[in-house]
N, C-alpha and C positions, 0 to 999 in steps of 0.2 A: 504494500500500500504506500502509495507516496506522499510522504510528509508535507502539508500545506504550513507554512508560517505564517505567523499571525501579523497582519498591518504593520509596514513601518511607521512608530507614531513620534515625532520629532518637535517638541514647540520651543520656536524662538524668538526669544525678546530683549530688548536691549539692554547687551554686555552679560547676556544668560541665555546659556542653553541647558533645553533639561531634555534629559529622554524618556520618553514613560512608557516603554514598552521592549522587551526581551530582542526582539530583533533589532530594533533603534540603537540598543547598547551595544549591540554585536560590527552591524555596522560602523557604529561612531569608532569602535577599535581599531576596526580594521583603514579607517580615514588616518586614527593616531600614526598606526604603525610604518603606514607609508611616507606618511608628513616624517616622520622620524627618519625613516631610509633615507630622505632625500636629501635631510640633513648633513647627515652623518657621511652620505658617500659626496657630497661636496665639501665637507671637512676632510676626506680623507684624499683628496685629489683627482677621486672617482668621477665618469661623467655620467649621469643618470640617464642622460640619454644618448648614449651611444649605442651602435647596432641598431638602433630602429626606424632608420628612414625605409620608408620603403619604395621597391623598385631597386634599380642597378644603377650604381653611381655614374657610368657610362653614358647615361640619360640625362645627368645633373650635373654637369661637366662647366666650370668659370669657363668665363672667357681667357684666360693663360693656360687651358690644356686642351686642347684636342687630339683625336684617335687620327693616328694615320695606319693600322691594321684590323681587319675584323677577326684577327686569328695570329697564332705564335707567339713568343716569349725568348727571355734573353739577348736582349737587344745589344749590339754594340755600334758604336759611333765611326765613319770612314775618318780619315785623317784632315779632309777638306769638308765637315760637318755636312755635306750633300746627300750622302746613301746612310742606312743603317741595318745590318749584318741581323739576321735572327733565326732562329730554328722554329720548324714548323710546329712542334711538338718536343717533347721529351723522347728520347731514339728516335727522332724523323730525321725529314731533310734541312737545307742551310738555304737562306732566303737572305736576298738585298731589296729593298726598297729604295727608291729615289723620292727622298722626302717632297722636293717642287712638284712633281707629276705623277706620283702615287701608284707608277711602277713597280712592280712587283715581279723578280726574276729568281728561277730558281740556280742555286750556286753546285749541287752535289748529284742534281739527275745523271750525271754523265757516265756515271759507275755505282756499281754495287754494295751495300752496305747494310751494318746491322744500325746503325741509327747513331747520331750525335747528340752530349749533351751540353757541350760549349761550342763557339763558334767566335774569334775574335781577329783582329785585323794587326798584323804585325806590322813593323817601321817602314816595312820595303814594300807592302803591297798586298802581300800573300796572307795567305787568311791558317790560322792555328786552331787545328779542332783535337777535341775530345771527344771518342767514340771508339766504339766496336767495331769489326767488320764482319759480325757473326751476330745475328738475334735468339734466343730461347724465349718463346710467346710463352710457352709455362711458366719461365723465370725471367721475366723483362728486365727486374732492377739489378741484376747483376752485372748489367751493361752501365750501371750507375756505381755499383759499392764497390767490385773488384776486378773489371773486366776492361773499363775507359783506357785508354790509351791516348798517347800524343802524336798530331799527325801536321804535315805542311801541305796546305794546298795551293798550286802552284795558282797564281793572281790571271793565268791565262783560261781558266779551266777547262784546258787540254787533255789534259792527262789526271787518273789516279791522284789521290793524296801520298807522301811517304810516311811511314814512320818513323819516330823519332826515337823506338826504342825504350821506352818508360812509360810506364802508368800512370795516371792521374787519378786521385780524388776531387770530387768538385770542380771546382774555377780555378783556372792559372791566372796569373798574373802576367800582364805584357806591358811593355816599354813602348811609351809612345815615338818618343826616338830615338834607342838602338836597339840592333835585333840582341833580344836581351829577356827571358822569362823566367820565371819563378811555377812550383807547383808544389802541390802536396800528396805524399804516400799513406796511407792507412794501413793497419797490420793485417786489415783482411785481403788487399792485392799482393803482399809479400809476406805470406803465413813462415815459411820458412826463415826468413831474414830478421823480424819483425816482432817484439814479443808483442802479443795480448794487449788491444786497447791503448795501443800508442800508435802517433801521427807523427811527421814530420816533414819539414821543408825545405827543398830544392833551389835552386837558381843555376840559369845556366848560358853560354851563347849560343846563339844559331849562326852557323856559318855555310858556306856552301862548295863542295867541294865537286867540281867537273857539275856543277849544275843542280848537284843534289844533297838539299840541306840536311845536318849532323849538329849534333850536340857535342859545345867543348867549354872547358873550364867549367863542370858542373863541380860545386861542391854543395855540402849540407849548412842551411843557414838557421834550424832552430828542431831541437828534439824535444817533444814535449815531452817527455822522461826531465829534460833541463832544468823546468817551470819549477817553481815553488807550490802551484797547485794544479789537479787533477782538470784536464781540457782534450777536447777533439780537433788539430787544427785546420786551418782549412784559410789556404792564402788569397788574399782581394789586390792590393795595389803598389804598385811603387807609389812613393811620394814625391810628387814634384816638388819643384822641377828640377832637384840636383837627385833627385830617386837614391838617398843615401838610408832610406828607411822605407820599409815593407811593411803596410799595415796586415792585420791577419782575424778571423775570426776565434772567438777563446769557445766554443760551444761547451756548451752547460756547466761553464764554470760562473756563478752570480745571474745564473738565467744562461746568459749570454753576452762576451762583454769584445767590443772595438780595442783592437790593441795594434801595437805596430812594435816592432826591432828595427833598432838601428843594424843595417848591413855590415858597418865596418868595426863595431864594438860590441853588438850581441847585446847590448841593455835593451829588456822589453819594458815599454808601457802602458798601464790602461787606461785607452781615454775616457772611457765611459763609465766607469765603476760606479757602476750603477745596480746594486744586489737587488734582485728577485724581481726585474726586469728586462725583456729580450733587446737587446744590442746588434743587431747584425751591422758590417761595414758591408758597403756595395760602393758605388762608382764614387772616384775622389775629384774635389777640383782640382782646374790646370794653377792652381796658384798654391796648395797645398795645406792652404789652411783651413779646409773643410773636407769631410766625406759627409756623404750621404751615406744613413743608414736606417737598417728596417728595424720600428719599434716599435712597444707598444706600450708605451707610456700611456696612452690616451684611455687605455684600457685592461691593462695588465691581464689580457687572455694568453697573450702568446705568444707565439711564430706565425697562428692562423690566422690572426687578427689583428695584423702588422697594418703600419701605413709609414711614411718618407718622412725621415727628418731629417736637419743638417744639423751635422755633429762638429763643433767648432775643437782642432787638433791640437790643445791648448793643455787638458787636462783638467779645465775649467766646469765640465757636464756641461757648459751651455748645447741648448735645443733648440731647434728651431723646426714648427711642423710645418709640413709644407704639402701633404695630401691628407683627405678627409673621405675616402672608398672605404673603412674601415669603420666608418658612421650608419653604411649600411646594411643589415646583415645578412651573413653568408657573404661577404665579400673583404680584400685586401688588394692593398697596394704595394709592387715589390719590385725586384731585379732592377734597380735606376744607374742610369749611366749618365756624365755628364759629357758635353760635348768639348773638343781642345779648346776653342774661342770662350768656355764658360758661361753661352748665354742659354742654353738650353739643356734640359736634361729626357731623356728617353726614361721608359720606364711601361709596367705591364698590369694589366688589372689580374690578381686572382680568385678564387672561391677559397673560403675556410677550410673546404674539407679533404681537401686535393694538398698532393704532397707539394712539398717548397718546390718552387720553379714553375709550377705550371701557369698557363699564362693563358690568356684570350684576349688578345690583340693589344698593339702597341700601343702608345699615349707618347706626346710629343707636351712637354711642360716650359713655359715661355719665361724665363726668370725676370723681364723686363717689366712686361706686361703684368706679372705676378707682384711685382712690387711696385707699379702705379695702382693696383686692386687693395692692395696695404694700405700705402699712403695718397689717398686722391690726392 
């Protein structure tokens, strides 16, 4: 039998309210408790309303961003800010865009593969991927944890990519100008080599010998065995413009914290020390005293529910947010890359529930126009 409640009976008069009736008092509680919530999570730095716009923030777009992709993820910048490099997918193909005329060409049809999960533009022209040349559909991510490799594809694409002979975890790192990259190992690509649960990183040059590029002067630039505390690493950028420091990700050490090594003394710092907060670094400025990174201060859910801040390389936690797709929910903002000129940054929309990287079309973010939207 279904319980019928009796009347809400509510009388109010001025500077008094009274309730005269069992569900009136129920209700007026459940008014207290929320008025209290709303309090309290704006004393604690919490947004009460975040996650609930609804719709796709794709749809709600300022005038300083718009979409130049309806698809792909991981974007990278050409060296003359005109094209920008992206994968069609996680294991797909490798796609340029011509930002003016909205161009869309594919870079990796011309041979056979198991799929790429970076795709970046080296000094010279030629483009550095990470990928397999074998797929397992039963086991797709192993093309991601232990199986990625480092490849050169010649700027003609003529021909095959080479290999470079080394694995890669995640994102390498490239020099904007010289042939010059950085990467990271994980113990599950080199079980034998590798104790349990330790990362470490690489640098090295690209040179080319009778036409076909090799790796030389590679040596190790940070064993996280070294660390004073427990991290997974995983390398983001040289630091303009004397690139004398390697910024890197600390995963799951304080959440997730922004740090960088100096290259020529091995001192690490953290810029973001920021405890039980997510931190990622992603694309740096051409002038060195900022990265972009993915956070989520705005809402302390996570990795899934990141959006874009600039992170001042100072040591100072200054923040600065600069995308708001994370206001809507089931959705984030991630993978940002800024362009060499500094006025633009690239960047991808994701869904919460989908692993890190997955993307649904580019965004193109106007920093000029974004700071007359600041300060009319």
């Amino acid at each position: 039998m279904e319980h019928m409640s009796s009347p809400v009976k509510i009388e109010i008069k001025p500077l008094c309210l009274r309730v005269v009736s069992r569900s009136g008092r129920w209700l007026l509680q459940v008014v207290i408790c929320m008025c209290l919530f709303s309090v309290i999570s704006r004393g604690t730095g919490a947004d009460p309303a975040s996650s609930d716009k609804e719709g796709s923030p794709a749809s709600h777009l300022p005038a300083h961003i718009r979409r130049i992709t309806w698809f792909g993820e991981r974007a990278d910048w050409s060296h003359d800010g005109k094209k920008i490099l992206f994968l069609s997918k996680t294991y797909g193909d490798v796609y340029e865009v011509e930002i003016q005329s909205g161009i869309v060409q594919p870079l990796t049809h011309h041979f056979y593969h198991g799929g790429f999960t970076r795709a970046l533009y080296l000094a010279n022209g030629d483009i550095l991927l990470s990928g397999a040349m074998t797929f397992d559909a039963a086991h797709p991510h192993l093309n991601r944890r232990e199986k990625a490799e480092l490849w050169v594809l010649d700027r003609s694409l003529s021909k095959p990519p080479v290999p470079l002979g080394t694995k890669c975890s995640e994102g390498p790192a490239v020099s904007r100008t010289r042939m010059h990259i950085a990467w990271t190992h994980v113990s599950e690509q080199y079980p034998g080599e590798m104790p349990e649960n330790t990362s470490r990183i690489l640098e090295a040059d690209i040179i080319y010998e009778s036409g076909v590029p090799k790796l030389t002067n590679q040596r190790l630039v940070l064993d996280s065995r070294s660390l004073s505390f427990k991290c997974t690493l995983e390398t983001q950028n040289f630091r303009p413009p004397r690139e004398e420091e390697l910024t890197f990700s600390a995963y799951d050490y304080q959440g997730t914290e922004v740090c960088g090594i100096n290259l020529k003394t091995g001192k690490v710092v953290n810029y973001s020390n920021a405890p039980d907060q997510y931190d990622e670094p992603e694309g740096i400025f051409p002038d060195g005293q900022y990265t972009l990174v993915e956070c989520d201060r705005q809402n302390r859910l996570g990795s899934g529910h990141v959006d874009l801040w600039k992170l001042k390389l100072d040591g100072s936690d200054s923040l600065e947010r600069l995308t708001y797709f994370s206001d809507y929910a089931g959705y984030k903002s991630s993978n940002p890359v800024v362009s060499d000129d500094g006025h633009f940054m690239a960047f991808q929309m994701g869904r919460s529930k989908d692993p890190a990287g997955v993307g649904y079309g580019i965004f193109l973010y106007d920093f000029s126009k974004a700071a007359v939207a600041r300060h009319p």
